[in-house]
DRENLO-909829 format. One line per field, with one value per residue (C-alpha): residue number from 1; x, y negated, z negated. Coordinates in Angstrom, 2 decimals. Layout:
<recs>
seq = c(NUM | ...)
u = c(X | ...)
v = c(Y | ...)
w = c(Z | ...)
</recs>
This chain:
<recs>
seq = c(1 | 2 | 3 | 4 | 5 | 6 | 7 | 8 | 9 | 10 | 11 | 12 | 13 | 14 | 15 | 16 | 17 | 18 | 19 | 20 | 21 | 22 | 23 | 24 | 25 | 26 | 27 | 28 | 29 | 30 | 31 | 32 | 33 | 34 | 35 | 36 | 37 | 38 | 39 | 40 | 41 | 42 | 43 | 44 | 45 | 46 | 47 | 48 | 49 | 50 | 51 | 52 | 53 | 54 | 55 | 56 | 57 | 58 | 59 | 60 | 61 | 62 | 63 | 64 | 65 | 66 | 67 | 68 | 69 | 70 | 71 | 72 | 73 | 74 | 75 | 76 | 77 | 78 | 79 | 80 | 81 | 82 | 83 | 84 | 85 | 86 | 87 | 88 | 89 | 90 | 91 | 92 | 93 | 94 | 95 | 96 | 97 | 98 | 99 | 100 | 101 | 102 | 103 | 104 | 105 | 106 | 107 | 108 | 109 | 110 | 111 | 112 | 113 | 114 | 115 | 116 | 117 | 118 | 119 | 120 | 121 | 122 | 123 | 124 | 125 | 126 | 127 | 128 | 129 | 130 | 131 | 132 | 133 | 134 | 135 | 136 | 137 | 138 | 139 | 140 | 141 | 142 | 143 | 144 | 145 | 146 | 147 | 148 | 149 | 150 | 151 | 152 | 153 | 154 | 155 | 156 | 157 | 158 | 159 | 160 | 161 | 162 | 163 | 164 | 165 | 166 | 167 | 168 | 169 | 170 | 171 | 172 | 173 | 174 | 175 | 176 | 177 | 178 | 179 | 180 | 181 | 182 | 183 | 184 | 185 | 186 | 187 | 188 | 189 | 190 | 191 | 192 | 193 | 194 | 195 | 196 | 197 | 198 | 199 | 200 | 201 | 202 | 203 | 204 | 205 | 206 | 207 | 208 | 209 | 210 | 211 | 212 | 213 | 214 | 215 | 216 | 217 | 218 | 219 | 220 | 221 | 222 | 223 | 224 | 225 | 226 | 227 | 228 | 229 | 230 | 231 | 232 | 233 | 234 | 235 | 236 | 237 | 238 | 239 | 240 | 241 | 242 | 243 | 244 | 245 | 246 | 247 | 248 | 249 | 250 | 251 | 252 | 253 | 254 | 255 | 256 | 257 | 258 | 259 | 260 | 261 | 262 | 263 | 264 | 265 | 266 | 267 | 268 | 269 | 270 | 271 | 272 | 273 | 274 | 275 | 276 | 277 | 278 | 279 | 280 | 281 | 282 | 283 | 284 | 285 | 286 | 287 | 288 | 289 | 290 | 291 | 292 | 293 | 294 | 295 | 296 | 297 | 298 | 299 | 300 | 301 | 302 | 303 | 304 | 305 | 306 | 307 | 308 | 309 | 310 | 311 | 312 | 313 | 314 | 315 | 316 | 317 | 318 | 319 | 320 | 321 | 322 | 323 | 324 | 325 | 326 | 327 | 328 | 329 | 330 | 331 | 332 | 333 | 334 | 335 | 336 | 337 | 338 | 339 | 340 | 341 | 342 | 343 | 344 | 345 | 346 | 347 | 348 | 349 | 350 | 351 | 352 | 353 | 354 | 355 | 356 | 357 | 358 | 359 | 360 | 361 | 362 | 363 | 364 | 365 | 366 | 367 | 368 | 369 | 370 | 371 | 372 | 373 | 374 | 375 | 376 | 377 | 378 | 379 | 380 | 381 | 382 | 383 | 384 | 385 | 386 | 387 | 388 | 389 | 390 | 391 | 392 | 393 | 394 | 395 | 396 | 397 | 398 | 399 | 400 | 401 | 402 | 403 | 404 | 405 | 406 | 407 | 408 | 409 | 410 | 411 | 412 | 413 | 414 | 415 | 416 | 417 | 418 | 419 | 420 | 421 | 422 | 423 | 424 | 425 | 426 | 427 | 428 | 429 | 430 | 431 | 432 | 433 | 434 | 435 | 436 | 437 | 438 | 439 | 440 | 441 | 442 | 443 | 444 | 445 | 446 | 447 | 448 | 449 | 450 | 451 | 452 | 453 | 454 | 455 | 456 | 457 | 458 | 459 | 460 | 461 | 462 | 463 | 464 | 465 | 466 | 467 | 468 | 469 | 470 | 471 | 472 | 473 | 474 | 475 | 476 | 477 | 478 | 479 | 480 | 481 | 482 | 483 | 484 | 485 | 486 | 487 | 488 | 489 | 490 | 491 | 492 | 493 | 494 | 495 | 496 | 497 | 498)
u = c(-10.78 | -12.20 | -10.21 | -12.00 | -13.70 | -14.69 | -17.16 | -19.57 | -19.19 | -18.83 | -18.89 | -15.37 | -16.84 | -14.76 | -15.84 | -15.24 | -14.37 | -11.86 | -10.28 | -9.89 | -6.34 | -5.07 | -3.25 | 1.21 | 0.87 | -1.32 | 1.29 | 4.46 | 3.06 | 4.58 | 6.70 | 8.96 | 9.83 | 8.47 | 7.97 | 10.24 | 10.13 | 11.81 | 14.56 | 12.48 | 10.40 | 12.92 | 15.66 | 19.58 | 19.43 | 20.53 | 19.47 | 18.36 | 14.72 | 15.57 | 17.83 | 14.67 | 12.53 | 14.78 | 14.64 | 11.00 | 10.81 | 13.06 | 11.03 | 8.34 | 9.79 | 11.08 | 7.33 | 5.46 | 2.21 | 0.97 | 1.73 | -1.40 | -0.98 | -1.26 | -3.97 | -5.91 | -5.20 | -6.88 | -9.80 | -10.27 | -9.12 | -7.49 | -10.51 | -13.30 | -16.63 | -18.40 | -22.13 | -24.50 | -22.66 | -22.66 | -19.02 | -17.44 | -14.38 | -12.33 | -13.43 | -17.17 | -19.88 | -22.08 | -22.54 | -22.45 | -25.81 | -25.74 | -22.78 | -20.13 | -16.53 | -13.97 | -10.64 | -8.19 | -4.82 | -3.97 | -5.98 | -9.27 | -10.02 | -13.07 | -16.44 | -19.32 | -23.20 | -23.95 | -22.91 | -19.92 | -19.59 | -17.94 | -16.99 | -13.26 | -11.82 | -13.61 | -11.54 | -13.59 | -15.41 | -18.52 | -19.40 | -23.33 | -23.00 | -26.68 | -26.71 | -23.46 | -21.10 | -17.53 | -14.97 | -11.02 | -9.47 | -8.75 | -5.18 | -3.38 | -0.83 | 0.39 | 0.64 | 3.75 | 3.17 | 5.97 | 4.99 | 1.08 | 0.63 | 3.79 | 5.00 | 7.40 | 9.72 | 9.18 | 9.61 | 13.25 | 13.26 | 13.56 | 12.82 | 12.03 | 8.81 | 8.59 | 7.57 | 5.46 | 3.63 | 2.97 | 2.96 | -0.58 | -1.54 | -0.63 | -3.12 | -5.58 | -5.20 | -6.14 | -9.22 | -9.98 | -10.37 | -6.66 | -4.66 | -2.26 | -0.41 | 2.81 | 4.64 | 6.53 | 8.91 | 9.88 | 11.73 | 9.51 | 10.94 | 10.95 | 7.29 | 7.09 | 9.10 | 7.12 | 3.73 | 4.85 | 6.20 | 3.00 | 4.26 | 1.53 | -1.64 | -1.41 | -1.61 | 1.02 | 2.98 | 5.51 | 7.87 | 10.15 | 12.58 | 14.35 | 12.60 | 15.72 | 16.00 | 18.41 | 20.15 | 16.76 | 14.58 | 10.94 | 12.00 | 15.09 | 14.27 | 16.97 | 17.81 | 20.36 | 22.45 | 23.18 | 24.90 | 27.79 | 26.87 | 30.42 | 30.02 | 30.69 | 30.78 | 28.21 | 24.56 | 22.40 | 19.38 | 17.01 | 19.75 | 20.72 | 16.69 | 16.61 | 13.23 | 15.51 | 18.25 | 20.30 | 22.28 | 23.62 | 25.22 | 24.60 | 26.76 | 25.39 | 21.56 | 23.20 | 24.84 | 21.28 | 19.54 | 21.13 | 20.90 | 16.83 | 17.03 | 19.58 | 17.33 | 14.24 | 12.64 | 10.21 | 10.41 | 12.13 | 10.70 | 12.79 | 11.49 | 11.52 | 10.29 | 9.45 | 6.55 | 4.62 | 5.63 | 9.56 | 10.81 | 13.23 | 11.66 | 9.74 | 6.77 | 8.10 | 11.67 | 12.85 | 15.64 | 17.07 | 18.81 | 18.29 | 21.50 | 20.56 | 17.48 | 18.62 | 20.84 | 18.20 | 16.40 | 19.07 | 19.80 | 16.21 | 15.97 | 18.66 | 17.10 | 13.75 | 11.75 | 11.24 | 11.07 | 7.77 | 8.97 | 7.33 | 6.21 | 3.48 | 4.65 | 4.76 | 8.59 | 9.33 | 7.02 | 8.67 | 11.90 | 11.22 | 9.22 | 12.36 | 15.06 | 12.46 | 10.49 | 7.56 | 5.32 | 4.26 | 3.09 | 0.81 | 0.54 | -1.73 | 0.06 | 0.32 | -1.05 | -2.64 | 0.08 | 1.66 | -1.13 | -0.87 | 2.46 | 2.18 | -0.76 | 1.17 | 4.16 | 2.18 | 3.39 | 1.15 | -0.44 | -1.09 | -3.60 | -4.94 | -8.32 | -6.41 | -8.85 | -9.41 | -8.46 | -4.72 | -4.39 | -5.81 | -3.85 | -0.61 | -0.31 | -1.76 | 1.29 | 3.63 | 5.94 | 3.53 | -0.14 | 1.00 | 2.66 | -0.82 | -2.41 | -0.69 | -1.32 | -4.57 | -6.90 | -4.90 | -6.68 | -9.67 | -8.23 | -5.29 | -8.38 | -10.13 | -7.17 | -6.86 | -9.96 | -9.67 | -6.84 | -7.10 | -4.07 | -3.21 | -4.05 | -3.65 | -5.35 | -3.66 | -4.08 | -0.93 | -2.01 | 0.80 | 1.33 | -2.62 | -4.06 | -7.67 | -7.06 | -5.81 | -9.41 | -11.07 | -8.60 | -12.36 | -14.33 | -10.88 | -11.47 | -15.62 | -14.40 | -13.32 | -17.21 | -16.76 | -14.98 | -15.64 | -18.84 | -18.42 | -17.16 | -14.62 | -13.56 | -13.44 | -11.78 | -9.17 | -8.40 | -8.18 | -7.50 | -5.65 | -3.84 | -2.54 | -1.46 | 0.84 | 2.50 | 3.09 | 5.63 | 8.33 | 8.45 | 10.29 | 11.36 | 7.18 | 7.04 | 3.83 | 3.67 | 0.37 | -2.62 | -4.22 | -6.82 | -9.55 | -11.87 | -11.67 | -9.98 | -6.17 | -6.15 | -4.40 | -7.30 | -7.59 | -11.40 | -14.36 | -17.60 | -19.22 | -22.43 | -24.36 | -23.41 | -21.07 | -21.31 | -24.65 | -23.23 | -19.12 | -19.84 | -20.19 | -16.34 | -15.93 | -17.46 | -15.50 | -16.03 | -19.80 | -19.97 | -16.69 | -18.32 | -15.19 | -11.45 | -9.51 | -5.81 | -3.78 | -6.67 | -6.49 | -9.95 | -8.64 | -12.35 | -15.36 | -18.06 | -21.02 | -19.17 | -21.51)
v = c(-6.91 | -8.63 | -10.01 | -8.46 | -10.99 | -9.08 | -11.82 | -10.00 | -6.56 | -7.44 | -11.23 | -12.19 | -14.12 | -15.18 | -13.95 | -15.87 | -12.93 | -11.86 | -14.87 | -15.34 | -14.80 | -13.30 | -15.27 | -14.82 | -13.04 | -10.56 | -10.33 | -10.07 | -8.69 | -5.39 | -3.41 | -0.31 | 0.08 | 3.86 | 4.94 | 7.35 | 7.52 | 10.11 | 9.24 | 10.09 | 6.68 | 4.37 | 3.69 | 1.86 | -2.44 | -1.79 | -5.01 | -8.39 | -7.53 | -4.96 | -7.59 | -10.38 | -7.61 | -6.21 | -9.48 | -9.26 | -6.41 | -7.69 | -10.69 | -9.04 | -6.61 | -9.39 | -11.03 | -7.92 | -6.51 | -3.37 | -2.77 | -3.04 | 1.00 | 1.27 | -1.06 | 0.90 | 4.31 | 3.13 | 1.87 | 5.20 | 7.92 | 11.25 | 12.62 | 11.10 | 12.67 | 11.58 | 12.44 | 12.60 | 11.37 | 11.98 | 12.93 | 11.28 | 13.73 | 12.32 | 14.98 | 15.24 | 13.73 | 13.62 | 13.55 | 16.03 | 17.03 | 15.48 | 16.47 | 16.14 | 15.52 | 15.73 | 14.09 | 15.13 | 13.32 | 12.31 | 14.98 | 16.16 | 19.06 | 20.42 | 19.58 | 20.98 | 21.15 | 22.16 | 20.24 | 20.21 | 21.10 | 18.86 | 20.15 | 19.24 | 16.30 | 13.16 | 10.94 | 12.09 | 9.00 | 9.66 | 7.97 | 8.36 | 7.80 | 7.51 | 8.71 | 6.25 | 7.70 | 8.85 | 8.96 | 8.76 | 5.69 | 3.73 | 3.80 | 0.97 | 2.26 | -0.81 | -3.13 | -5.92 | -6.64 | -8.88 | -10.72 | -11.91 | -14.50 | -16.52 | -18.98 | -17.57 | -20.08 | -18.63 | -15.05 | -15.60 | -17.57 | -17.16 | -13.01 | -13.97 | -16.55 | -13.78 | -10.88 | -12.81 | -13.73 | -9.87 | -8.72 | -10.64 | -9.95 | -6.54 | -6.66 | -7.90 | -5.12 | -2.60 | -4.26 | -4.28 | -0.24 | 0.52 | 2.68 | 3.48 | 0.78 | 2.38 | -0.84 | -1.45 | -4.03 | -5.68 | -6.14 | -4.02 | -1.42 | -3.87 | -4.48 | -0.36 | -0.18 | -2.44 | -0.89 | 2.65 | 1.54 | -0.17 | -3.95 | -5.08 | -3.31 | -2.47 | 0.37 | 3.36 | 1.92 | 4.14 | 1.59 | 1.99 | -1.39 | -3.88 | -3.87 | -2.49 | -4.71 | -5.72 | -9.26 | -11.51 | -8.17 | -8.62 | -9.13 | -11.70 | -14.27 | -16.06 | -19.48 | -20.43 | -21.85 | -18.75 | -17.46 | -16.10 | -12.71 | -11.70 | -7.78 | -6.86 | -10.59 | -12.51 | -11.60 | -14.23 | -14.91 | -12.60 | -9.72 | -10.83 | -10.90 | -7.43 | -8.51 | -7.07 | -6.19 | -6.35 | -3.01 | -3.69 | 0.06 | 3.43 | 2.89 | 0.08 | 1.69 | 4.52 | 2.41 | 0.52 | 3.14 | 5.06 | 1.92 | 1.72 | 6.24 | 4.75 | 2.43 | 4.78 | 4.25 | 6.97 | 6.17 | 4.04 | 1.40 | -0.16 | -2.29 | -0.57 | -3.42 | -7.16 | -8.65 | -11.54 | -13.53 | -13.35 | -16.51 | -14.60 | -11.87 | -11.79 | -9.02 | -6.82 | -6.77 | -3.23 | -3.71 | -0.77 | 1.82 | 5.31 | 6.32 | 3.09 | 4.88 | 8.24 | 7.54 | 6.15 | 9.43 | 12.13 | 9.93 | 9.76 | 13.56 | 14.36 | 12.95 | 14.70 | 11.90 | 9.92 | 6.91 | 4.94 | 2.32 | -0.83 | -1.19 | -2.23 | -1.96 | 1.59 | 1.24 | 0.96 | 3.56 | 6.02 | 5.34 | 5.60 | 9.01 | 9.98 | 9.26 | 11.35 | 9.01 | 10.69 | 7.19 | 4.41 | 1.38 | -0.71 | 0.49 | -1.98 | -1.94 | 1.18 | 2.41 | 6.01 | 8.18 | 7.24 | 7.82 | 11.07 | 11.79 | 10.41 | 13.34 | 16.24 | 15.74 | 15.26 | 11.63 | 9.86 | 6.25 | 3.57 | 1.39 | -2.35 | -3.77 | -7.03 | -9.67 | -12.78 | -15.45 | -13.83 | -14.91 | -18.49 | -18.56 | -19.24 | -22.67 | -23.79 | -24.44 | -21.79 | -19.16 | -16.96 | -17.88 | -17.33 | -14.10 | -12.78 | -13.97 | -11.46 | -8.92 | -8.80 | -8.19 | -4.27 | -3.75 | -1.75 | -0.61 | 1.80 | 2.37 | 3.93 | 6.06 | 7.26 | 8.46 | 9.90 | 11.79 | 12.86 | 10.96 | 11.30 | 7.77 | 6.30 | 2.77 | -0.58 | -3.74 | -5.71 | -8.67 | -11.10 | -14.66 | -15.30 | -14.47 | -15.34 | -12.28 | -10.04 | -10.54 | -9.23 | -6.28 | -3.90 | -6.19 | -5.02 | -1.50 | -1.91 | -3.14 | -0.04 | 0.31 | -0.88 | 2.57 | 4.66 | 5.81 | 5.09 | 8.80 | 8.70 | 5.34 | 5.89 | 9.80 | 8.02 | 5.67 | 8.42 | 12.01 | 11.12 | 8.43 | 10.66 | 13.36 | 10.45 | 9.70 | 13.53 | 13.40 | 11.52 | 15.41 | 15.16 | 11.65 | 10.96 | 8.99 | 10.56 | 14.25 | 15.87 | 15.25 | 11.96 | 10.84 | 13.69 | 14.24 | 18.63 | 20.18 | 19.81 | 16.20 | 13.09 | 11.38 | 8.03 | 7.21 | 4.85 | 5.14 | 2.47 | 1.25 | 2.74 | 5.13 | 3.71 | 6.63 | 4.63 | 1.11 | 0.62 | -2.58 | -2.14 | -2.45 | -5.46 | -6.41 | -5.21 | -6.94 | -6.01 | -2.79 | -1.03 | -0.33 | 2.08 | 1.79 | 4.80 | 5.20 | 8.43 | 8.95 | 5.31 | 3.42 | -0.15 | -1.69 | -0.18 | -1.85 | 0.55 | -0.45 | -0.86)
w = c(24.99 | 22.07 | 19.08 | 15.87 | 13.55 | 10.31 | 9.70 | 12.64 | 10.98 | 6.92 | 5.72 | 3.95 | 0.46 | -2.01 | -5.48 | -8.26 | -10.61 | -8.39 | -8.30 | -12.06 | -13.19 | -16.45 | -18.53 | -18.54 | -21.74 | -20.28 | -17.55 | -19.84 | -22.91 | -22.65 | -25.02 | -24.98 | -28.35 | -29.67 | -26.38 | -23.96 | -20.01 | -17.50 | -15.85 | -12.86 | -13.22 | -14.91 | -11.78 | -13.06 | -12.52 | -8.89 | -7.87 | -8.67 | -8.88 | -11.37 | -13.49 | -13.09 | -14.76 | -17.08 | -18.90 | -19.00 | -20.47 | -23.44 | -23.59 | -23.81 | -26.53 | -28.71 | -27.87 | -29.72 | -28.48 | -27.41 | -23.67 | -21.05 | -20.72 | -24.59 | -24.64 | -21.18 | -22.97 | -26.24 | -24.42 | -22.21 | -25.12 | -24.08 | -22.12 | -19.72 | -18.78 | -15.63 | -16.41 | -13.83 | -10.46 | -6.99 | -5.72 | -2.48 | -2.58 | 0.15 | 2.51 | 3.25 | 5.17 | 2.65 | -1.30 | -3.71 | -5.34 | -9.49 | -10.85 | -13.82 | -13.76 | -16.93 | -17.13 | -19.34 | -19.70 | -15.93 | -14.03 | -13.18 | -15.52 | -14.04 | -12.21 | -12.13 | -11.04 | -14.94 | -17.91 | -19.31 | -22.99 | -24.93 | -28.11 | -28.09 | -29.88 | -30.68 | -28.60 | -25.34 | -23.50 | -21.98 | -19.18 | -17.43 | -14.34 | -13.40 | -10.20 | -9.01 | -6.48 | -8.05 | -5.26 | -4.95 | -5.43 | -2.28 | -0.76 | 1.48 | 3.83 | 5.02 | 2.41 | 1.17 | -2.50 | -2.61 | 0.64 | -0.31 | -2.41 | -1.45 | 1.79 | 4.07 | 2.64 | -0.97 | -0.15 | 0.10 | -2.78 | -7.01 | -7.35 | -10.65 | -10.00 | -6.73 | -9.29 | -11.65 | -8.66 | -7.13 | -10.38 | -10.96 | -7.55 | -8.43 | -11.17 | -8.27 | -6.01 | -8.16 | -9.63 | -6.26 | -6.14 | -4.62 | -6.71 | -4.21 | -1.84 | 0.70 | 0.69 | 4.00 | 3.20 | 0.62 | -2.90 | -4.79 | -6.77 | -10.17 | -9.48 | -9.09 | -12.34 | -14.65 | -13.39 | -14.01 | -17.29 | -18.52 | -18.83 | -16.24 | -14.42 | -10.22 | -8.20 | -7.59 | -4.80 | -2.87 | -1.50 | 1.53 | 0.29 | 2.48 | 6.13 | 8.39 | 11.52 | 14.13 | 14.74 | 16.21 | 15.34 | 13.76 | 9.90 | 10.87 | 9.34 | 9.36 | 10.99 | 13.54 | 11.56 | 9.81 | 12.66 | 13.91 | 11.89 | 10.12 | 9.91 | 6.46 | 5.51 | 2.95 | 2.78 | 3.63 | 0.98 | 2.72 | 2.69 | -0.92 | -2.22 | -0.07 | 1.82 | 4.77 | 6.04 | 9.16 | 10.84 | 14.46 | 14.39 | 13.55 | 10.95 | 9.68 | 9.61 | 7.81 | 5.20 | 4.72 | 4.82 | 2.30 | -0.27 | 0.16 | -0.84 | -4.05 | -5.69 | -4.96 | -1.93 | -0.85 | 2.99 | 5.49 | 7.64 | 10.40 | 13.13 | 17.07 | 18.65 | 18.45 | 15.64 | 15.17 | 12.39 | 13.09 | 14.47 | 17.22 | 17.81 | 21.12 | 21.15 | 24.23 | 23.45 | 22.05 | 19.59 | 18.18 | 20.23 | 20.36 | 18.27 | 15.67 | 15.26 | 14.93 | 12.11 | 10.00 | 10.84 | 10.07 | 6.95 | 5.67 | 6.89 | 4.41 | 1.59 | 2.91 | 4.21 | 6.98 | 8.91 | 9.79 | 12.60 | 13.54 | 17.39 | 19.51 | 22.68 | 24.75 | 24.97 | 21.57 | 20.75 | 22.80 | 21.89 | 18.41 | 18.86 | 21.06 | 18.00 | 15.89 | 13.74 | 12.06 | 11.67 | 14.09 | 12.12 | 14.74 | 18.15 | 19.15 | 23.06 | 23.84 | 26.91 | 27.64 | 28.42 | 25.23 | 22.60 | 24.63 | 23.89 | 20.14 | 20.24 | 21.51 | 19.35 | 15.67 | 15.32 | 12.63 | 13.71 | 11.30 | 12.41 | 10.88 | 11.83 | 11.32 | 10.78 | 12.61 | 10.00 | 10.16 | 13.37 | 13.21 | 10.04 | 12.45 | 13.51 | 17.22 | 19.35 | 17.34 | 18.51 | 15.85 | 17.47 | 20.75 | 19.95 | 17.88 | 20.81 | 23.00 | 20.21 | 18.87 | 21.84 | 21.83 | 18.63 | 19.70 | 22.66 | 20.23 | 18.10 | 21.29 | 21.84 | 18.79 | 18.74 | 22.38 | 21.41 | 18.14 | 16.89 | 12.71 | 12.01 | 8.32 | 7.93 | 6.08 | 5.81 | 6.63 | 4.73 | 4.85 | 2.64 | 2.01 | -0.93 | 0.27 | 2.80 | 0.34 | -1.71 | 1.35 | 1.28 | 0.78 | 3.53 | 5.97 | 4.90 | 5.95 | 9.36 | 10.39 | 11.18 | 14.66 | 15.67 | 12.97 | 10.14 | 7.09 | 5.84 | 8.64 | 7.12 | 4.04 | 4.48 | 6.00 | 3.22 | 0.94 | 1.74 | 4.93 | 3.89 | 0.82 | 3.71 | 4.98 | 1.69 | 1.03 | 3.85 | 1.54 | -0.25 | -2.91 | -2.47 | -3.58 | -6.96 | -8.11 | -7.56 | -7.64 | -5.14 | -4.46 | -2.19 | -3.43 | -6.22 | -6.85 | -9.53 | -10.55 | -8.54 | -10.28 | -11.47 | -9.61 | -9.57 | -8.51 | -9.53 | -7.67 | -7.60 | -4.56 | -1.61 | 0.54 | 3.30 | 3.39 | 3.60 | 3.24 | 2.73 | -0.93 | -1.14 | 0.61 | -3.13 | -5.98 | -8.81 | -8.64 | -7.27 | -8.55 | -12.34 | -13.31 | -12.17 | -13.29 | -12.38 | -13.62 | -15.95 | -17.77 | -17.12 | -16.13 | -15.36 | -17.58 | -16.71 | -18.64 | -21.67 | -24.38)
</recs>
């Protein structure tokens, strides 16, 4: 098998406007005062994330300013009217004929082929479409917002310089089009916070927490000089900035388990097998047990969710199906009889075209290149048989420490042409990705539909610039295709402005 380069399929340029950075008060200039939020959304200082961006917000409080939300909500009014468009909705092969859309507060009111009076209050923003395409904002289901802009020896670093950093990247991703990331591991729910609050701009993210792994399991990260491992001793810095967290015991996975469900997470991800990146973690080695396992899974199960698990091999694929996890994250080993299997018994795949540059991005002569090595050439082959048999597969991106690969987060999306058209693409980073974040129930952040454009959805929108069942490649170019960015009914990019 081949290794995938994008730059056959969809060239990865840089563009300058995406590149441009707002300025810290942009970032910071939020404020609370006069303004109330559930309980549901605002989660207790459980951690030191939460502490880093508690201070923020009374920085940014004492600072003054209207919040970004205000300032987004101002801009867009109460209502939106999409005049004039043809609809992508998630689903279909093909366009809709001319039609028009109206938002109202954070939902899509109505759409229809005729127009759509508009007699109600002033504060209604008209948008004419001109023929665009309006579709569903994009979703990531395999993303680290914590994890992309930084070195692997920063991630464990300051949390406070760690969330200014995703915070702006945060900002990034969804002027990219993605209004929805599942983050898989990291120290994100301040970052969640802050965005659902309004202090800075980014996409819904429904985060799973601290990666759970094993002692030498992909998501160790720690050296050997942290060891002997005291059970119930001190944290190390990765365990204390909860980027992950070790449990060498059902009781252990329980205990960790059960703090990611405290401070909010929506799902669990644990690591079945061995990964790339970790220093000690050799690709075929399958670390958790069955019991290990199983404990996560009865303890997300009671909180009604479930556990995606990282693997690539057939063995830890199997084992993890076996303990009852609903998600594989990867795959990219397994061999026929196990896609098979992962078929029969409902078990959701997600995939990642990962591009070429991430694997020359590790070192020549490191424990990392030679593992990707191994890796990446079972790419296409688990795309093949997913396709063969029917697997549920979500698509991600996976993007790790490189920000110049997280601007060609759309050009990763267009990729997926090798295996699939562009409305089987492009379905599955929207309406079938959102199936695969409705399985956290009532553990999901956001209730309400995502992923479609039809009536009673949340309204996260694109109208971009051309059809992309046409060419996909218009994503892989954001900042001059993507003309409107809604999220939750707040226009974040208006291009048409006048």
């Amino acid at each position: 098998m081949h290794s995938i380069a994008i730059a056959k399929v969809w060239p990865l340029q840089s563009n300058a406007a995406d590149t441009q950075r707002e300025g810290p008060c942009a970032v910071m200039s939020g404020t609370l005062l006069g303004t109330s939020y559930s309980a549901r959304r605002i989660r207790p200082s459980v951690s030191v994330t939460c502490r880093s961006l508690s201070f923020a917000v009374v920085l940014s409080t004492w600072l003054g300013g209207a919040s970004l939300a205000q300032q987004a909500l101002q801009a867009g009014g109460g209502a939106t009217l999409f005049q004039n468009v043809r609809i992508f909705d998630g689903k279909s092969a093909t366009l809709s004929a001319s039609s028009n859309v109206l938002v109202r507060g954070n939902k899509i009111e109505s759409i229809s082929l005729q127009p759509i009076a508009v007699n109600g209050p002033a504060d209604i923003r008209i948008i004419e479409g001109g023929g665009r395409t309006l579709m569903p904002g994009l979703i990531d289901n395999h993303w680290h917002a914590m994890l992309i802009r930084v070195t692997p020896a920063q991630s464990f670093g300051d949390i406070g310089y760690l969330n200014l950093v995703a915070g702006d990247e945060a900002t990034h991703t969804l002027m990219r089009g993605f209004t929805t990331v599942r983050d898989v591991g990291g120290p994100v729910f301040g970052l969640k916070s802050a965005i659902d609050e309004g202090i800075i701009k980014g996409p819904r993210i429904y985060p799973s927490g601290a990666i759970i792994t094993v002692t030498s399991g992909h998501g160790d990260f720690r050296q050997l000089a942290d060891l002997p491992r005291t059970i119930g001793g001190m944290l190390t810095r990765m365990e204390q900035t909860g980027g992950a967290m070790i449990a060498d015991s059902p009781d252990e996975v329980r205990v960790r388990v059960r703090e990611q469900l405290m401070q909010g997470a929506s799902q669990i991800k644990l690591t079945a097998g061995g990964g790339v990146s970790s220093p000690f973690s050799p690709i075929d080695v399958t670390t958790f047990t069955e019991p290990e396992i199983r404990a996560a899974v009865e303890a997300a199960q009671n909180w009604g969710t479930y556990v995606a698990a990282h693997a690539f091999t057939a063995d830890a694929i199997r084992g993890a199906i076996a303990a009852g996890v609903k998600c594989i994250e990867h795959g990219f080993l397994m061999d026929d009889a196990t896609a098979k299997l992962m078929a029969e018994k409902g078990v959701w795949l997600s995939m990642q075209p990962l591009p070429e540059d991430l694997r020359l991005g590790f070192p020549v002569g490191s424990i990392q290149r030679a593992k990707a090595d191994e890796v990446w050439p079972g790419i296409a082959r688990s795309y093949e048989l997913a396709r063969k048999y029917k697997i549920k597969t979500a698509w991600g991106t996976d993007v790790l420490f490189s920000a110049a690969l997280a601007r060609q987060q759309g050009a990763i999306l267009a990729s997926l042409a090798r295996w699939y058209t562009p409305a089987e693409a492009l379905t599955m980073a929207t309406s079938t990705n959102a199936e695969l974040l409705a399985l956290s129930g009532k553990r999901n952040p956001y209730p309400g539909k995502l992923g479609v454009v039809e009536q009673g959805a949340l309204a996260d929108l694109l109208l971009v610039d051309g059809n992309p069942l046409d060419d996909i490649g218009l994503l892989a170019d954001p900042a001059k295709n993507l003309k409107i960015i809604m999220k939750d009914g707040v226009i974040y990019k208006d291009a048409l402005a006048r």
